[in-house]
N, C-alpha and C positions, 0 to 999 in steps of 0.2 A: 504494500500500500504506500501510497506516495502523497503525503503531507505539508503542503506548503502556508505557511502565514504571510496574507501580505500586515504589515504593522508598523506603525512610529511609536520610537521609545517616546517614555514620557504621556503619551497617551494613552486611553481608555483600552487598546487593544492591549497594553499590559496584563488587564485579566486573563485574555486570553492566553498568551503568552506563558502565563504562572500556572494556567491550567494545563495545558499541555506537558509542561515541565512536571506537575504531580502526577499526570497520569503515567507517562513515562512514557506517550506517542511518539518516537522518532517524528521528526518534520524540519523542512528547510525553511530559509529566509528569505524574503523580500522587503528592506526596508525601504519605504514609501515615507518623503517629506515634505508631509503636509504645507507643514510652514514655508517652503516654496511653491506650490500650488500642486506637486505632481501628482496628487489625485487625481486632477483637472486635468492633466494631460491624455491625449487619447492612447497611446499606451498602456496608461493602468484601466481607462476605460473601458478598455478591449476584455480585460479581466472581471472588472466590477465597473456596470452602468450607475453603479449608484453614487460610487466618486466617494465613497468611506473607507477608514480600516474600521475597526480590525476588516478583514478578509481570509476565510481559509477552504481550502483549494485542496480536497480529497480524494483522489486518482482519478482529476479532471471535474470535479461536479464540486460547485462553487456556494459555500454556507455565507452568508453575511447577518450582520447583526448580533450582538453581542449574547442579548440573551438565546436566541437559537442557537447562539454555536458552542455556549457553554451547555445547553440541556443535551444536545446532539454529546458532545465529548463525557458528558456524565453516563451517557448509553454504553457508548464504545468503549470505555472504560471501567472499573467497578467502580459503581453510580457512589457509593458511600466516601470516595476517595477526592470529590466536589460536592457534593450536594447529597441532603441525608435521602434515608429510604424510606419508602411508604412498610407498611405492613405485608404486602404482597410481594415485594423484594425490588421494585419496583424504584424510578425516583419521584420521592415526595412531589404531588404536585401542588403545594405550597410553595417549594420554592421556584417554581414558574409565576407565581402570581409575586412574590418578591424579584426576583431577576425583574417582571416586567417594571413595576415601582420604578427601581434602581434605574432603568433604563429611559422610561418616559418621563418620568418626573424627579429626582435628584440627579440625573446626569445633565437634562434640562435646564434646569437652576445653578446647579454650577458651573458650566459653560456661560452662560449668560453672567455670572458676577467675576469667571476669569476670561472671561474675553466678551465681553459686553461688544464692542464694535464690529463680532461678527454677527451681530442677533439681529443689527439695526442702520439705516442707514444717515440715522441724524445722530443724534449726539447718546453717548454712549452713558454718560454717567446714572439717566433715570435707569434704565435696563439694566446695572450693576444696583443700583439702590434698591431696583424692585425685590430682586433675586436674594440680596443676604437678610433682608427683612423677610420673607418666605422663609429663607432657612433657617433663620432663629432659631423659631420653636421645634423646628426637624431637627436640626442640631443639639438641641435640650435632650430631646428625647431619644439622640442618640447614644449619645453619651449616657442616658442613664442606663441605655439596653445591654451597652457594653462594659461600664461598671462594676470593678469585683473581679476583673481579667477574665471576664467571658464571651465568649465569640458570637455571634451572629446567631446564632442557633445555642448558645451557651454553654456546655462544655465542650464544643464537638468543632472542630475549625472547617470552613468551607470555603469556596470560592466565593462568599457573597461579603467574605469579613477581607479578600483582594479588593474589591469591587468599593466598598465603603472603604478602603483605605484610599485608593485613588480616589473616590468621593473629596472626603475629606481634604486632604492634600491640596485638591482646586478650589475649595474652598474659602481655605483657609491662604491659597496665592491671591485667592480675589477678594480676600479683605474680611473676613471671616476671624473674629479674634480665636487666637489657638488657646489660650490662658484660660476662656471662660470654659472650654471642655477638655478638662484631663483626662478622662475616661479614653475618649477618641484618642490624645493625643499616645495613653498608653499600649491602646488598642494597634494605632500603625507601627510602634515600634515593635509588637510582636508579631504580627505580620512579616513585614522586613527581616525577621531575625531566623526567619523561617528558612531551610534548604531551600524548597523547592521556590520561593519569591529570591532567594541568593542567588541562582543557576540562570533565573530569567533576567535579575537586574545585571548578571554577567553578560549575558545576551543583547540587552539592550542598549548597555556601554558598548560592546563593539559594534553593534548595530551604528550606533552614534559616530564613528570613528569611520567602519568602512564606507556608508554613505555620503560623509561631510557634513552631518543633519545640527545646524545650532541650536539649541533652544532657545525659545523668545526670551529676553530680558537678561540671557547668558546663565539661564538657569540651571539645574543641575538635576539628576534622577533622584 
């Protein structure tokens, strides 16, 4: 089988990225840099009409979107090794209705408070003020869910405690105070501290390297 990810460090396709590293799918690389527009070029086009990463690219038949390609790799993998299991052995489909959340609406909100002048084409500061006032109370209540060093699902680590760690992360670049949520902040450091998120942010540094890819503002993974 032949697995390839298209993906930019530093962004959302990191989940995916960190997923593949757990399960232990061999797959190749394609780093695509957004931040120059090569989504938009018809080259990656040709791959993915939709002009997104993540993208991943399964002996020719092409998954896009985060949360389908993380339930899709929780199949092909054992489902417990991302995402917990139903009673029938199956994967919970609770967390299809959270990946969707995570996707429609906090991925949404954070994008618009760290990069506000992609949302819009006048002046970008209401659309960053809208977005961290939204995420206030999301953020309270994140923090308190992960409070006590427990994961996403509480003792059990999944890919949805990747997922809220890059949450957070843009968050807290678009102006998101880090101080008011400890929780969160000690949540991403156990994340990070993880193998299988080590293996991928190894990945994503070279990624950064073989491409030429900078990040905006000279930021760092």
């Amino acid at each position: 089988m032949t697995t390839i990810l298209y993906h930019t460090p530093g962004s959302c396709s990191r989940v995916t990225l960190n997923a593949l590293e757990e399960i232990g799918l061999p797959f190749e690389e394609r780093p695509i840099d957004i931040f120059k527009g090569m989504q938009a070029r018809p080259e990656y086009l040709a791959v993915n009409p939709k002009g997104k990463v993540p993208a991943l690219e399964i002996d020719g038949r092409l998954l896009t979107e985060t949360p389908a390609i993380l339930w899709h790799l929780a199949h092909v993998g054992n489902s417990t090794a991302l995402l917990p299991a139903a009673a029938d052995g199956g994967v919970a489909i609770e967390s299809l209705v959270d990946l969707s959340w995570f996707s429609n609406t906090l991925h949404i909100l954070v994008r618009s408070a760290r990069a506000p002048m992609r949302m819009t084409s006048g002046d970008p500061a209401p659309v960053r003020e809208h977005a961290l006032k939204a995420l206030e109370p999301i953020l309270r209540d994140l923090d308190g869910r992960v409070a006590g060093e427990r994961w996403w699902y509480g003792d059990a680590w999944s890919i949805l405690d990747v997922y809220l760690s890059w949450v957070f992360g843009m968050a807290v670049g678009g102006g998101a105070p880090m101080a008011k949520y400890p929780a969160l902040v000690a949540h991403q450091d156990r994340v990070r501290q993880r193998p299988s998120f080590q293996r991928a942010l190894k990945r994503e540094q070279a990624a950064l390297e073989q491409a030429g890819i900078i990040l905006p503002g000279g930021g760092t993974l």
